[in-house]
PDB file of the backbone (N, CA, C, O) and the ligand in Angstrom, with CONECT records:
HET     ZN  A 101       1
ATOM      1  N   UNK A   1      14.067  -9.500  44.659  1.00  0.00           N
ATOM      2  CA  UNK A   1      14.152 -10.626  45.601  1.00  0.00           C
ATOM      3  C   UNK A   1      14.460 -10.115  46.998  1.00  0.00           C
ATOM      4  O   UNK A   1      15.191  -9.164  47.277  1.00  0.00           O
ATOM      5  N   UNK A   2      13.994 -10.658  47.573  1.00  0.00           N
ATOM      6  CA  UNK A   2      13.994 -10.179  49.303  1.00  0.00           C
ATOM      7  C   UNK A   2      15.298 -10.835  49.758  1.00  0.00           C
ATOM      8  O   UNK A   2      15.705 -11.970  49.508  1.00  0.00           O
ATOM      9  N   UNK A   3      15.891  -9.810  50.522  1.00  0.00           N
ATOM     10  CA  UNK A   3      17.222 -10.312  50.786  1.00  0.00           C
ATOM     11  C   UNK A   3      16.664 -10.574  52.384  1.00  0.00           C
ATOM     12  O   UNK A   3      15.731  -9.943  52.881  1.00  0.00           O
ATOM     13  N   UNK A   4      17.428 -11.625  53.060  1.00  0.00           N
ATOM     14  CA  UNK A   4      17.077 -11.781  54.792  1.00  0.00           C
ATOM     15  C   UNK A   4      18.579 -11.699  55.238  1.00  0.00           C
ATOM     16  O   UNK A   4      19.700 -11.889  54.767  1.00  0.00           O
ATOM     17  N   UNK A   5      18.029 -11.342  56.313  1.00  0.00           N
ATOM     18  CA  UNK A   5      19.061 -10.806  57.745  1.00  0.00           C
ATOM     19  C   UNK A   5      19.105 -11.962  58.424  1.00  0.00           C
ATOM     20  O   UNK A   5      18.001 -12.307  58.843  1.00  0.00           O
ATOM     21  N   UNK A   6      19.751 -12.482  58.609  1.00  0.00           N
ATOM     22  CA  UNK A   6      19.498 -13.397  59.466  1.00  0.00           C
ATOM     23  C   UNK A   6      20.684 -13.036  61.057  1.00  0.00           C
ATOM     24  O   UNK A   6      21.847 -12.632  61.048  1.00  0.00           O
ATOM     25  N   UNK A   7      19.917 -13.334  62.078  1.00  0.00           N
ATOM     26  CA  UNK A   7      20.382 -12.547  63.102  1.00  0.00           C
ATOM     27  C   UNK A   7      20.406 -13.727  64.271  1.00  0.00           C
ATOM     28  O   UNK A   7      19.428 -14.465  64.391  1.00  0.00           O
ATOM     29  N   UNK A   8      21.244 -13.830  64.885  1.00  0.00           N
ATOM     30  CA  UNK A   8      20.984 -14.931  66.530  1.00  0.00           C
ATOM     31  C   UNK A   8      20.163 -14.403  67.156  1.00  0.00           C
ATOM     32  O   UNK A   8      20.012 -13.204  67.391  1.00  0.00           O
ATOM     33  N   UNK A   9      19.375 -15.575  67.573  1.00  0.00           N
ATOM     34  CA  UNK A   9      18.288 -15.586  68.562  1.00  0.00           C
ATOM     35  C   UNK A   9      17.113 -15.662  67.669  1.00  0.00           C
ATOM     36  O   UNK A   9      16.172 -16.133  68.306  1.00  0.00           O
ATOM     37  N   UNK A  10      16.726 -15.333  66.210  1.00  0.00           N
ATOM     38  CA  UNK A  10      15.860 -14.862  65.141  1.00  0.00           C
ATOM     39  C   UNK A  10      15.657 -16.754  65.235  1.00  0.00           C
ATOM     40  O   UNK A  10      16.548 -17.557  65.513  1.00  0.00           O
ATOM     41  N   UNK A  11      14.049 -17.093  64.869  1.00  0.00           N
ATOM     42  CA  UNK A  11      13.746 -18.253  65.152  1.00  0.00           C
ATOM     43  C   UNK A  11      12.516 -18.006  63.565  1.00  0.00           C
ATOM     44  O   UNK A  11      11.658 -17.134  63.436  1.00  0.00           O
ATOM     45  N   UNK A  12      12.868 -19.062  62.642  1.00  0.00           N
ATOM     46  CA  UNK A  12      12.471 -19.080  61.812  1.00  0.00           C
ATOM     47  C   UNK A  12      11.780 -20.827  61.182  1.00  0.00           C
ATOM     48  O   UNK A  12      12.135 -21.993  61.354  1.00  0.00           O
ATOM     49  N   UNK A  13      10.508 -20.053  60.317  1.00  0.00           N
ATOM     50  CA  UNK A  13       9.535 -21.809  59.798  1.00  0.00           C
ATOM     51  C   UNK A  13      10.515 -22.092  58.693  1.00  0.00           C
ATOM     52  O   UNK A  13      11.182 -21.207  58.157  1.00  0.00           O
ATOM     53  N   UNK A  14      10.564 -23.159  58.429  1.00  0.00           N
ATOM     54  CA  UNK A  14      11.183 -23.123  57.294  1.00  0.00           C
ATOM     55  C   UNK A  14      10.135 -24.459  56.573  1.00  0.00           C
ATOM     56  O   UNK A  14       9.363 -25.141  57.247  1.00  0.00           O
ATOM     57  N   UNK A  15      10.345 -24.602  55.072  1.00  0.00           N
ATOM     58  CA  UNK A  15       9.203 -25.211  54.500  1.00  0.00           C
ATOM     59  C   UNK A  15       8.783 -26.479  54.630  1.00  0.00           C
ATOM     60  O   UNK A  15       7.621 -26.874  54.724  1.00  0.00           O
ATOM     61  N   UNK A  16      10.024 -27.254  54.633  1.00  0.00           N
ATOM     62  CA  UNK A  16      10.143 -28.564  55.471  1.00  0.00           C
ATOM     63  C   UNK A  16      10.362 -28.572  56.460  1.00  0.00           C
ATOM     64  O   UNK A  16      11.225 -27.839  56.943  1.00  0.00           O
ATOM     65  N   UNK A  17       9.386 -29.735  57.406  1.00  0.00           N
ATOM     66  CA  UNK A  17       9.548 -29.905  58.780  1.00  0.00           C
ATOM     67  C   UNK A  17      10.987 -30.682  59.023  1.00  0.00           C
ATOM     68  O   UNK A  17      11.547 -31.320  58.132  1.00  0.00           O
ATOM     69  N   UNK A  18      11.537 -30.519  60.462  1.00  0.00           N
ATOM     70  CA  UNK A  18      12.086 -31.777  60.731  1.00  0.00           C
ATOM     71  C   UNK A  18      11.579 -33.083  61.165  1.00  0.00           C
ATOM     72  O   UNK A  18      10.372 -32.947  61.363  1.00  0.00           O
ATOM     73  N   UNK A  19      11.811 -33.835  61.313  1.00  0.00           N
ATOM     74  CA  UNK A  19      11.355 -35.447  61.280  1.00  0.00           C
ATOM     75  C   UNK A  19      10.748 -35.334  62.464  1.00  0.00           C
ATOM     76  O   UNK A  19       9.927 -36.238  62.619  1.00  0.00           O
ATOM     77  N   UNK A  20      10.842 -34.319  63.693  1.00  0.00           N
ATOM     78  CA  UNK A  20      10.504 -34.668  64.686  1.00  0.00           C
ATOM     79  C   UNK A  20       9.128 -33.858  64.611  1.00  0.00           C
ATOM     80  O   UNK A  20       8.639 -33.517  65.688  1.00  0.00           O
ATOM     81  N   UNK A  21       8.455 -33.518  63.418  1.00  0.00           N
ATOM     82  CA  UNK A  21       7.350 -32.683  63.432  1.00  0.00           C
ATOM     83  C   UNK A  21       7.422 -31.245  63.518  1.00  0.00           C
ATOM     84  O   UNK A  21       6.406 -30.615  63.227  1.00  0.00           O
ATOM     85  N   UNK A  22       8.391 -30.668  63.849  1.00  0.00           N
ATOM     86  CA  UNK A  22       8.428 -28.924  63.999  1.00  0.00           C
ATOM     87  C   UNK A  22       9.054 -28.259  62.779  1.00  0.00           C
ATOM     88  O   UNK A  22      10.065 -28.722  62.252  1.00  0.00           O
ATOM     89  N   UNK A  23       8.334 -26.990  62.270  1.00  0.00           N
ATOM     90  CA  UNK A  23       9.171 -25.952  61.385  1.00  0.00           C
ATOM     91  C   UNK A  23       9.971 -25.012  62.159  1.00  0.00           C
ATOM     92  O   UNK A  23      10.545 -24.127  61.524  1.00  0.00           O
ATOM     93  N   UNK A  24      10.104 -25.054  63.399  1.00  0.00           N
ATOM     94  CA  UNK A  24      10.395 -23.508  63.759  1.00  0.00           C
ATOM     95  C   UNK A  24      11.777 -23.979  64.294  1.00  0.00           C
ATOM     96  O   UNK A  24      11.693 -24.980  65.005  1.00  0.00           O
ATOM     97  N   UNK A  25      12.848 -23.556  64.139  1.00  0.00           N
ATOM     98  CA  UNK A  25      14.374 -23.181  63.920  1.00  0.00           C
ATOM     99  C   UNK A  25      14.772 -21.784  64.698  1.00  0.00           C
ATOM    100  O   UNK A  25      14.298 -20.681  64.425  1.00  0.00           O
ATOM    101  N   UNK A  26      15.624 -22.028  65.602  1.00  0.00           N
ATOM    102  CA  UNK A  26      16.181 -21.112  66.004  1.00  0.00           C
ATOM    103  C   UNK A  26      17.383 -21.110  65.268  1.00  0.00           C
ATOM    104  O   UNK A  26      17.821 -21.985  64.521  1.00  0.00           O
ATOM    105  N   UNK A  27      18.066 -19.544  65.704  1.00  0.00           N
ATOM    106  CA  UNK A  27      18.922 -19.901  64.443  1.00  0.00           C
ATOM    107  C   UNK A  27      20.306 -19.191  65.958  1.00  0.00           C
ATOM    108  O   UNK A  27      20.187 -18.315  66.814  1.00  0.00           O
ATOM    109  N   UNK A  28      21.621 -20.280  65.545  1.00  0.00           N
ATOM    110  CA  UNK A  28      22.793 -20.274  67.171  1.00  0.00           C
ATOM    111  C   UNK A  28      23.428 -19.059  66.120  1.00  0.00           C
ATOM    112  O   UNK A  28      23.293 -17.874  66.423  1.00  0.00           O
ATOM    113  N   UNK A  29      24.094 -19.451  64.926  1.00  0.00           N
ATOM    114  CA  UNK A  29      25.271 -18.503  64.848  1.00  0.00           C
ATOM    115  C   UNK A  29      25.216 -18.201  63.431  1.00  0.00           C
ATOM    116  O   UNK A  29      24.643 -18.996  62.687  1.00  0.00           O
ATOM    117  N   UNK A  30      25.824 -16.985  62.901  1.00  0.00           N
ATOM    118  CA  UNK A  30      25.171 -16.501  61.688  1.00  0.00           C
ATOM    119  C   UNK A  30      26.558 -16.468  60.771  1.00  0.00           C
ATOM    120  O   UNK A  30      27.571 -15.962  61.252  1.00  0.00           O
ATOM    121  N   UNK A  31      26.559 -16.926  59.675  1.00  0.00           N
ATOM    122  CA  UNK A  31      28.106 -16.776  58.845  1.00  0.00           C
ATOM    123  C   UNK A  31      28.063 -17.162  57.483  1.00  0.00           C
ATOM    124  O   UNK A  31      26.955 -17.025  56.965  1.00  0.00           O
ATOM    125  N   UNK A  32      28.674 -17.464  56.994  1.00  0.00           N
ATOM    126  CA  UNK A  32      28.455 -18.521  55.391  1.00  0.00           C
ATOM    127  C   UNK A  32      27.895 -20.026  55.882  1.00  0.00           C
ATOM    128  O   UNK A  32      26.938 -20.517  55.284  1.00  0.00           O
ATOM    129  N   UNK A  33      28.573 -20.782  57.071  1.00  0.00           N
ATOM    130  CA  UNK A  33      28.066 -21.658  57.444  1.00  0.00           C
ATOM    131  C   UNK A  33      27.110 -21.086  58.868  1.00  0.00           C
ATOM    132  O   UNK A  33      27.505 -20.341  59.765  1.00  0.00           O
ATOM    133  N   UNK A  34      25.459 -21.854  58.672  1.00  0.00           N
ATOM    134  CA  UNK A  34      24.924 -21.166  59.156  1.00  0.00           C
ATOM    135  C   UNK A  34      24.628 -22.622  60.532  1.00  0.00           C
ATOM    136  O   UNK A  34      24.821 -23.787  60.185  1.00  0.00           O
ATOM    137  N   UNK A  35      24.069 -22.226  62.314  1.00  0.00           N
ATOM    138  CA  UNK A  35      23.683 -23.245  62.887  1.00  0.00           C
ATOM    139  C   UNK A  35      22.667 -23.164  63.576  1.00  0.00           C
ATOM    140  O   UNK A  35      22.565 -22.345  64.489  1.00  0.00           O
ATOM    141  N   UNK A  36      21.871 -23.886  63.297  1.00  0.00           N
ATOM    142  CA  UNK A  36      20.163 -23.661  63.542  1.00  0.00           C
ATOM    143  C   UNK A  36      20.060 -24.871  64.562  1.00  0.00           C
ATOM    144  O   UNK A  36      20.658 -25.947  64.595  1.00  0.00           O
ATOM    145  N   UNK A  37      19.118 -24.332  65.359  1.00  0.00           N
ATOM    146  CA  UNK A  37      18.217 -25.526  66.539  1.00  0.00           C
ATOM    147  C   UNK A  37      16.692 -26.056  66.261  1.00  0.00           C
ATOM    148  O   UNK A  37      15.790 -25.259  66.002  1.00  0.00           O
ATOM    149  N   UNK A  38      16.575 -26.846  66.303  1.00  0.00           N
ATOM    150  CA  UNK A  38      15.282 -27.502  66.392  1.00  0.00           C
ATOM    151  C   UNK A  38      14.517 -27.198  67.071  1.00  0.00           C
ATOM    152  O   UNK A  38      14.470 -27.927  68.062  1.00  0.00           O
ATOM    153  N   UNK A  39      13.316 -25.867  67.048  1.00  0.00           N
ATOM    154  CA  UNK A  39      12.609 -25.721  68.362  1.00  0.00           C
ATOM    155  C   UNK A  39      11.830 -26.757  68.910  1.00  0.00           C
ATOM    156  O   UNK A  39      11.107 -26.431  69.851  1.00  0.00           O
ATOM    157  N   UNK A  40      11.801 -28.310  68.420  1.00  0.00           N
ATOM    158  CA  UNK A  40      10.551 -29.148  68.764  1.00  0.00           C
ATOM    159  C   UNK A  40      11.732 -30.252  69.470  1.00  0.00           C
ATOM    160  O   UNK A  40      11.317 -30.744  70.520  1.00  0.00           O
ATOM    161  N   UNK A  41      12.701 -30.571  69.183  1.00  0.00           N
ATOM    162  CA  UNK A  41      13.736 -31.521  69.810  1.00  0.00           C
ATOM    163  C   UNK A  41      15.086 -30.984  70.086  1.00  0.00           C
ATOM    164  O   UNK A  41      15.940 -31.814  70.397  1.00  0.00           O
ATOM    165  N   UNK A  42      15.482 -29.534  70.018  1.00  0.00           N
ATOM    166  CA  UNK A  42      16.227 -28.919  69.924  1.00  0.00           C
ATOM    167  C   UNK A  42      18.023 -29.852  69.354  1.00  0.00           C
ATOM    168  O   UNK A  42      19.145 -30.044  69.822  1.00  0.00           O
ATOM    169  N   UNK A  43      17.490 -30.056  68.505  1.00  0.00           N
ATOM    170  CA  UNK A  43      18.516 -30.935  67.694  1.00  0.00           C
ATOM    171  C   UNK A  43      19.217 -29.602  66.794  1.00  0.00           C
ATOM    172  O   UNK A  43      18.577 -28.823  66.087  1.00  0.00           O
ATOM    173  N   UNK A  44      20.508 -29.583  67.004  1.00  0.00           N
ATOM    174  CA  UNK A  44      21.076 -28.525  65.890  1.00  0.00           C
ATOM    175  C   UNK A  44      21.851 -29.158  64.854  1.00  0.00           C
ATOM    176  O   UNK A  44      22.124 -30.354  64.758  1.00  0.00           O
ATOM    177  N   UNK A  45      22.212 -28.093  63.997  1.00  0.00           N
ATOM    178  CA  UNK A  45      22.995 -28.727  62.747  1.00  0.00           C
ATOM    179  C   UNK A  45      23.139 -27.537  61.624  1.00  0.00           C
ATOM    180  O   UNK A  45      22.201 -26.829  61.256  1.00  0.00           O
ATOM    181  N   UNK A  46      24.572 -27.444  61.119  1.00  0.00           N
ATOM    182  CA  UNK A  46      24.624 -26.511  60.685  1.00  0.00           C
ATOM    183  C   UNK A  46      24.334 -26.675  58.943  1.00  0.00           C
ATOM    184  O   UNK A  46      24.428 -27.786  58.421  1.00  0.00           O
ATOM    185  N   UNK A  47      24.004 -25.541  58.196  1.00  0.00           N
ATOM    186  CA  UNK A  47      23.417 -25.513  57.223  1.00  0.00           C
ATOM    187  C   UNK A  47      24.138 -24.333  56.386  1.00  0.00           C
ATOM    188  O   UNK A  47      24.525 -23.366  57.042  1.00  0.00           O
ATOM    189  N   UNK A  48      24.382 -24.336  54.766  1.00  0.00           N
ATOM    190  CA  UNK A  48      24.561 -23.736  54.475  1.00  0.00           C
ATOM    191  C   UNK A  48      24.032 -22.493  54.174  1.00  0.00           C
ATOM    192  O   UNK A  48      22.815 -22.630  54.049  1.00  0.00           O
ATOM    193  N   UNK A  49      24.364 -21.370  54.002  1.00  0.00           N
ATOM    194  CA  UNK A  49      23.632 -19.881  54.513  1.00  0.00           C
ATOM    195  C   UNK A  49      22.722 -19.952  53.191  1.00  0.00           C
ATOM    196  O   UNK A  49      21.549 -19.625  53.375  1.00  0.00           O
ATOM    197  N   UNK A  50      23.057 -20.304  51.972  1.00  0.00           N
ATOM    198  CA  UNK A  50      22.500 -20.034  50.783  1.00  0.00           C
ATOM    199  C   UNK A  50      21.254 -21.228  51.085  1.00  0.00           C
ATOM    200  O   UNK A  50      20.087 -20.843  51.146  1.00  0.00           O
ATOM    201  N   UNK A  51      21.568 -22.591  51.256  1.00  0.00           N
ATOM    202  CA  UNK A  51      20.329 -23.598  51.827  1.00  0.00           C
ATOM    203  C   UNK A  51      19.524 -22.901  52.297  1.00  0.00           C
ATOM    204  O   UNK A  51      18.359 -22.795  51.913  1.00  0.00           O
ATOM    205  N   UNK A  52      19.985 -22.391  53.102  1.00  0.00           N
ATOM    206  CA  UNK A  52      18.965 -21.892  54.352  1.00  0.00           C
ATOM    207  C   UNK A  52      18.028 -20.816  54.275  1.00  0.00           C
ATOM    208  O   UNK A  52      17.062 -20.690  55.028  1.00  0.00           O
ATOM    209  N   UNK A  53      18.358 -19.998  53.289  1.00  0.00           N
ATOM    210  CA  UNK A  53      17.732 -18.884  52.568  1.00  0.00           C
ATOM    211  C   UNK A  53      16.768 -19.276  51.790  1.00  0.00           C
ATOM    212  O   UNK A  53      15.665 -18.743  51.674  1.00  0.00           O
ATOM    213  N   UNK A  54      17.234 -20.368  51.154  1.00  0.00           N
ATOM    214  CA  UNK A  54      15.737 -21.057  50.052  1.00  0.00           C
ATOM    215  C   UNK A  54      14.998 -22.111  50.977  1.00  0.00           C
ATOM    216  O   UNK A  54      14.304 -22.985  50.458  1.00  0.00           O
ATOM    217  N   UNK A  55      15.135 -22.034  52.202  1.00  0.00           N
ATOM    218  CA  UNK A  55      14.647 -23.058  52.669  1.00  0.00           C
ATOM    219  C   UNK A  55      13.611 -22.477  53.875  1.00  0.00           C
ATOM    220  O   UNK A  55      12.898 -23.151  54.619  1.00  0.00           O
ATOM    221  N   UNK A  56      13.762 -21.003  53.826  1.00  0.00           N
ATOM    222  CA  UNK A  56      12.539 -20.203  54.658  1.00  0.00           C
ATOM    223  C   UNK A  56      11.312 -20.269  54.329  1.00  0.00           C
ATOM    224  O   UNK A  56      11.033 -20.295  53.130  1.00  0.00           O
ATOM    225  N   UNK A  57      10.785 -20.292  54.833  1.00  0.00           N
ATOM    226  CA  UNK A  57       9.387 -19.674  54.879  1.00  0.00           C
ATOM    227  C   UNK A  57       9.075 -18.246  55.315  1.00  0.00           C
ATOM    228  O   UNK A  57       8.675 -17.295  54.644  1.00  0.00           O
ATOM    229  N   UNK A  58       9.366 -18.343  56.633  1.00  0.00           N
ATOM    230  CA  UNK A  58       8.930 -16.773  57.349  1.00  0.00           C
ATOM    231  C   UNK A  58       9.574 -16.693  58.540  1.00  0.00           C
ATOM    232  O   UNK A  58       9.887 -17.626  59.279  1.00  0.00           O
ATOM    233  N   UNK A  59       9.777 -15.389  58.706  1.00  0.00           N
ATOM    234  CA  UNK A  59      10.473 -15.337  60.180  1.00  0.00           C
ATOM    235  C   UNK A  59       9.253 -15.162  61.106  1.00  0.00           C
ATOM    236  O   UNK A  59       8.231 -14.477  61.072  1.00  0.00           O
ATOM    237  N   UNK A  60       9.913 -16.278  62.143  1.00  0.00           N
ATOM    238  CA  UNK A  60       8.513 -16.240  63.112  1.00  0.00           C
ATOM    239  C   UNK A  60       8.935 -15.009  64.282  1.00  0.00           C
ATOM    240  O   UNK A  60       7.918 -14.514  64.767  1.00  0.00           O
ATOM    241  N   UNK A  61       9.877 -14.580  64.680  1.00  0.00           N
ATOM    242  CA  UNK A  61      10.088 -14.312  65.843  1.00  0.00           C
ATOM    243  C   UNK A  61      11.325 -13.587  64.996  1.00  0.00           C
ATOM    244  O   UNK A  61      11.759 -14.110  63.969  1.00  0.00           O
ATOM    245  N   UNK A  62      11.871 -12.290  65.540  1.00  0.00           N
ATOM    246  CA  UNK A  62      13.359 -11.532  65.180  1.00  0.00           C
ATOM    247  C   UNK A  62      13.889 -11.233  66.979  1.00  0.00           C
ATOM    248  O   UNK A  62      13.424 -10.495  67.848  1.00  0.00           O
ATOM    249  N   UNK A  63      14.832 -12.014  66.968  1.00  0.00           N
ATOM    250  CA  UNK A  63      15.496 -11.857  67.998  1.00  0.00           C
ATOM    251  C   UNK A  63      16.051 -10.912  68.273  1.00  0.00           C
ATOM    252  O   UNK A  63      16.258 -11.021  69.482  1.00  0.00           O
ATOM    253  N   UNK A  64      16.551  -9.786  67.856  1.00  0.00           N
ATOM    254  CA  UNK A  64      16.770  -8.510  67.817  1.00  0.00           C
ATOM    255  C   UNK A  64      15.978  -7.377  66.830  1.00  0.00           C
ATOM    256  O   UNK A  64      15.834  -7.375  65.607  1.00  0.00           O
ATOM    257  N   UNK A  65      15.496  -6.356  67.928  1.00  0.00           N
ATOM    258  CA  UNK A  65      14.884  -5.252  66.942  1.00  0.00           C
ATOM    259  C   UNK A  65      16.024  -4.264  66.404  1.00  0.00           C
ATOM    260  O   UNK A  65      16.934  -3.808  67.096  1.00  0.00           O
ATOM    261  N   UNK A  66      15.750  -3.948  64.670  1.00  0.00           N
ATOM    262  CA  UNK A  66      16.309  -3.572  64.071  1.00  0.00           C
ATOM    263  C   UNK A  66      16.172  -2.141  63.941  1.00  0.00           C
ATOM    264  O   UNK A  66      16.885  -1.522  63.151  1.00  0.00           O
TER     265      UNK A  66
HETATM  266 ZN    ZN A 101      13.285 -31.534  65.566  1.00  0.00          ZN2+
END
């Protein structure tokens, strides 16, 4: 199983849209509780890290090179 990094600034699809039509998620701060932005209404809200892991799709963008 693919483990993810998840990193600030890293802007990710995830499989469900939000209501406002967009997959792509920036992601503010990285921890057990995780807080992601809305790239289409920039609406945030934090999510649990394990949610959020089954709830990827793909990383669109890595905000830091590794
Ligand atoms: Zn939105």
């Amino acid at each position: 199983m693919e483990i993810l990094r998840f990193q600030v600034e890293d802007i990710v699809e995830l499989k469900k849209p939000h209501p406002c039509g967009s997959k792509e998620f920036k992601i503010l701060r990285v921890g057990s509780q995780m807080r992601i932005a809305c790239m289409g209404c920039s609406h945030d809200m934090t999510i649990d890290r394990i949610k959020l892991e089954k709830a990827v799709k793909r990383f669109v963008k890595k905000g830091v090179d590794e």
